[in-house]
C-alpha positions as YAML, in Angstrom:
chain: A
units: angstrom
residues:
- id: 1
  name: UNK
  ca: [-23.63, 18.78, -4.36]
- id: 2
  name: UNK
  ca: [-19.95, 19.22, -2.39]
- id: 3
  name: UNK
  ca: [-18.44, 16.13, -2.70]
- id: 4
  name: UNK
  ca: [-15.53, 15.17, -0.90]
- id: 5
  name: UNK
  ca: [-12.81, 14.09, -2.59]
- id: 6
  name: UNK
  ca: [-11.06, 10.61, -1.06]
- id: 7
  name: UNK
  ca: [-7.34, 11.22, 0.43]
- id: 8
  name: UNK
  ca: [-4.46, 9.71, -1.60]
- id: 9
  name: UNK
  ca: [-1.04, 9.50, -1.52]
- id: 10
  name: UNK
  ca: [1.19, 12.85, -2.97]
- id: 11
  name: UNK
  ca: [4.67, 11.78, -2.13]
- id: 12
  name: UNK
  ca: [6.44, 8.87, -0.52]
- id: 13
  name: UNK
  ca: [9.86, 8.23, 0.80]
- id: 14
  name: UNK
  ca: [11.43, 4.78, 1.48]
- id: 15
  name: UNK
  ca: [12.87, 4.57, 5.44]
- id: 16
  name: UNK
  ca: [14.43, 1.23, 6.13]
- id: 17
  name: UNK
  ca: [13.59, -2.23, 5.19]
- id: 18
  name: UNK
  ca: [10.06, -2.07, 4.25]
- id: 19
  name: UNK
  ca: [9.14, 1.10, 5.80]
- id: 20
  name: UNK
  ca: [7.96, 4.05, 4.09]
- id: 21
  name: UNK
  ca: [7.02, 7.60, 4.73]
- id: 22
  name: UNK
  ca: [3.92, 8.66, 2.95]
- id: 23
  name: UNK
  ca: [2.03, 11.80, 2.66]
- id: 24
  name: UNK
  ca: [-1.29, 12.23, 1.90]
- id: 25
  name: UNK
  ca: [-3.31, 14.99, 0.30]
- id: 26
  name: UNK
  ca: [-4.92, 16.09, 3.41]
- id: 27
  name: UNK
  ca: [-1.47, 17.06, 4.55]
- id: 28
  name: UNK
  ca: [-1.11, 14.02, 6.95]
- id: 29
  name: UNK
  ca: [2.18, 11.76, 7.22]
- id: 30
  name: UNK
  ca: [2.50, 8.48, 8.27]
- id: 31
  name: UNK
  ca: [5.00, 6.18, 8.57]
- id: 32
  name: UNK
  ca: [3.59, 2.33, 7.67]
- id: 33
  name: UNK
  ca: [5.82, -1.09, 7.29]
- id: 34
  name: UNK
  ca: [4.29, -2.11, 3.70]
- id: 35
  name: UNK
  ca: [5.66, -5.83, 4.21]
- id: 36
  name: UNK
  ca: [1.65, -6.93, 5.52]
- id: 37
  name: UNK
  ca: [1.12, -5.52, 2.04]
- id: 38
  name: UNK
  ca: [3.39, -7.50, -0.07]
- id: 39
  name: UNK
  ca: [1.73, -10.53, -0.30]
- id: 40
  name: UNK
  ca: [0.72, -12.71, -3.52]
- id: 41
  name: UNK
  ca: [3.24, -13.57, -6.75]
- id: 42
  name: UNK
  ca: [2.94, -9.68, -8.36]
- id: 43
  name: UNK
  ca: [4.69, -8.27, -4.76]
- id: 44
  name: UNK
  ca: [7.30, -11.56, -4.82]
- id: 45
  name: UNK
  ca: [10.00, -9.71, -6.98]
- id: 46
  name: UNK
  ca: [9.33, -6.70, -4.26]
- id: 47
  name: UNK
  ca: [9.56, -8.38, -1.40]
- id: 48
  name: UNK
  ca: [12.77, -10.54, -3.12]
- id: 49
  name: UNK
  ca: [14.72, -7.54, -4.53]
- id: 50
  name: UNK
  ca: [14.98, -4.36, -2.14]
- id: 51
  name: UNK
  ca: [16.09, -2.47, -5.12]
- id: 52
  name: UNK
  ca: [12.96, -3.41, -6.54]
- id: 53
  name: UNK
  ca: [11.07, -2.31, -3.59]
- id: 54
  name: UNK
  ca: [13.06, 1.28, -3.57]
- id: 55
  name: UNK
  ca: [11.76, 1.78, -7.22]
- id: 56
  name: UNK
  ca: [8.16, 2.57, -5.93]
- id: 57
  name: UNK
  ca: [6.74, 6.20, -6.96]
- id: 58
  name: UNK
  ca: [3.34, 7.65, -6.50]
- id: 59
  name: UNK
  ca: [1.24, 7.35, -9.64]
- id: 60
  name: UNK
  ca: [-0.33, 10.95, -9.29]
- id: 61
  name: UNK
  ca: [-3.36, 9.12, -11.60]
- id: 62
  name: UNK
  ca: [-4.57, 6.97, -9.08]
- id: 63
  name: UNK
  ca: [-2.90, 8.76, -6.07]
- id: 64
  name: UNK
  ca: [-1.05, 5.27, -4.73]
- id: 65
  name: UNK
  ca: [2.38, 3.30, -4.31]
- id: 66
  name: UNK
  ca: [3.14, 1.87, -7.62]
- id: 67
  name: UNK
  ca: [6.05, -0.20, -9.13]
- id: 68
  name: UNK
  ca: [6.94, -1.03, -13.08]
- id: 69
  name: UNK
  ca: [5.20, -4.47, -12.60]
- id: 70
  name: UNK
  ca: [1.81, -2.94, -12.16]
- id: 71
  name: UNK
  ca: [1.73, -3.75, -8.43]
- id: 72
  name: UNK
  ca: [0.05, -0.95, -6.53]
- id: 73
  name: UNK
  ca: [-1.38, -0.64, -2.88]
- id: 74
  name: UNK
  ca: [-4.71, 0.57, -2.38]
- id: 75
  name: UNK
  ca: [-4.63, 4.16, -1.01]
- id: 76
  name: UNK
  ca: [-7.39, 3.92, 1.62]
- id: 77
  name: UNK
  ca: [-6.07, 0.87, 3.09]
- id: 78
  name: UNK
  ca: [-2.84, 2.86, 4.01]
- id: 79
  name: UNK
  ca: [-4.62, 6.01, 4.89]
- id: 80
  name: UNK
  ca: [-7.29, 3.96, 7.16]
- id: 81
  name: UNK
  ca: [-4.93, 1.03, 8.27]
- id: 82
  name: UNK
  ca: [-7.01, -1.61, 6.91]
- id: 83
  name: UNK
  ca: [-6.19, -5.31, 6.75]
- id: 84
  name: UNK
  ca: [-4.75, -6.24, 3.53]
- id: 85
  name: UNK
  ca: [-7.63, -8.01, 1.28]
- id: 86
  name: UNK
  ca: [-5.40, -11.44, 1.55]
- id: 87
  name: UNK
  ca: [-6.01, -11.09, 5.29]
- id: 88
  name: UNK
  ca: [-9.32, -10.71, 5.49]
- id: 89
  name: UNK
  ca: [-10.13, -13.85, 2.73]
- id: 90
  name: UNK
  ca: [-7.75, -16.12, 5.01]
- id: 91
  name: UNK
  ca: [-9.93, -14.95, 8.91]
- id: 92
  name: UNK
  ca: [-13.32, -15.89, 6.62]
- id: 93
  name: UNK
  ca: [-12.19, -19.27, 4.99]
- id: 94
  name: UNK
  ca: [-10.73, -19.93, 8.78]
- id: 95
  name: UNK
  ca: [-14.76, -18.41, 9.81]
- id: 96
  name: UNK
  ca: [-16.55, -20.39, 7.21]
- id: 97
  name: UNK
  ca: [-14.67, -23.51, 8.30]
- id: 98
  name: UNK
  ca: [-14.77, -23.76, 11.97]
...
């Protein structure tokens, strides 16, 4: 059976503030603002420190962003543009409550 294999990130390249360039293994490039990303208390010294934030590289492993705190981004949100997973927990509790 000819499974495809799921795109992930090969290389990425910091822009300005909390933009990055990525490339994927399909060949495509996109440029993405990561700051929608950086959200709970692992991301807090990235968000807080841009030299933090520079330090990202691509952990060829798991084909993602990753910093030395053990943060990482999930590749297919980035490749499809998904809503971060805090996002999407804060529009249902707002669902389940109205």
């Amino acid at each position: 059976m000819n499974q495809e294999r799921p795109v992930r990130i090969r290389a990425v390249q910091v822009l300005e503030d909390f933009t990055v360039r990525l490339e994927f293994t399909d060949g495509t490039h996109k440029e993405i603002d990561l700051e929608v990303y950086l959200h709970g208390p692992i991301f807090e010294p990235i968000r807080n420190d841009p030299q933090i934030f520079r330090s990202m590289k691509v952990d060829p492993r798991m084909g993602t962003i990753v910093w030395d705190n053990g943060a990482d981004i999930d590749p297919d949100v980035l490749y499809y543009g998904l809503k971060p997973a805090w996002m999407e927990m804060e529009q249902e509790l707002a669902h389940q409550a109205a």
